[in-house]
C-alpha positions as CSV (number, residue, x, y, z in Angstrom):
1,X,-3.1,14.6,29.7
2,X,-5.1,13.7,26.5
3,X,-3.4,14.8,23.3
4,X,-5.1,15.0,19.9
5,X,-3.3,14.2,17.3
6,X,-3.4,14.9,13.4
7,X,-1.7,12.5,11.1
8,X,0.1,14.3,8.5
9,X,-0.1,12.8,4.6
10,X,0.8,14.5,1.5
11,X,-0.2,14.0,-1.8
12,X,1.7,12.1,-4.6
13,X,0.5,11.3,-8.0
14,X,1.1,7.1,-9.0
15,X,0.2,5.7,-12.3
16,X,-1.4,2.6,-12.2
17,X,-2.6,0.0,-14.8
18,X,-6.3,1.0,-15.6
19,X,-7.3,-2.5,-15.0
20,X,-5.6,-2.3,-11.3
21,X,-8.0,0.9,-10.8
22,X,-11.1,-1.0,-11.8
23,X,-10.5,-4.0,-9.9
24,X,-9.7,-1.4,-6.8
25,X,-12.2,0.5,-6.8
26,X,-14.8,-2.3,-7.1
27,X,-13.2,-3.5,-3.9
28,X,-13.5,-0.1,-2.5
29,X,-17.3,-0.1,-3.4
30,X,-17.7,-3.4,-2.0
31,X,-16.3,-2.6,1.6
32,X,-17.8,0.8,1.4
33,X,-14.3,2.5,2.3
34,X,-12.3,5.5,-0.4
35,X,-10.2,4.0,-3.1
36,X,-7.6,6.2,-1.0
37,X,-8.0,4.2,2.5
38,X,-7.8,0.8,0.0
39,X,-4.8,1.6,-1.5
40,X,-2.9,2.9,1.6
41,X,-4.1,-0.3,3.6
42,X,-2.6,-2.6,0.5
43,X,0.5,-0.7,0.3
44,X,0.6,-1.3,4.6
45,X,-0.2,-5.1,4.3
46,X,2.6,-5.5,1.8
47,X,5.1,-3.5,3.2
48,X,4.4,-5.5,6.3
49,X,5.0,-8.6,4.6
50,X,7.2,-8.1,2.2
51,X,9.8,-11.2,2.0
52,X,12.8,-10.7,3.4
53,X,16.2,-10.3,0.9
54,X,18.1,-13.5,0.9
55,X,21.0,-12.9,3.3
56,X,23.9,-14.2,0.8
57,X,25.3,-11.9,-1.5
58,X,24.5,-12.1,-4.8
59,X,27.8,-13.0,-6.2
60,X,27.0,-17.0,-4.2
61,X,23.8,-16.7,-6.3
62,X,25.4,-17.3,-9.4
């Protein structure tokens, strides 16, 4: 049976460097999508990629 589904979001206010707004929304502009749908797609992309902790504790790091 076909379902529709909603995603839920909330709101949450994030300070961000005015510079970092600027060059965001430019990019935004530029690719003719929200500041909003930018910002969640970076914040995907880099939780997606994020490296991975080093596996030795950091006690042998010293």
């Amino acid at each position: 049976m076909f379902e529709i589904k909603k995603p839920t979001s909330s709101n949450k206010t994030v300070r961000m460097p005015d510079e970092l707004i600027a060059k965001l929304e430019k990019l935004a502009a530029q690719n003719d999508i929200s500041f909003n749908q930018l910002v969640i797609q970076c914040c995907e992309y880099a939780l997606k990629d994020i490296s991975k902790p080093d596996t030795k504790s950091k006690s042998d790091k010293k």
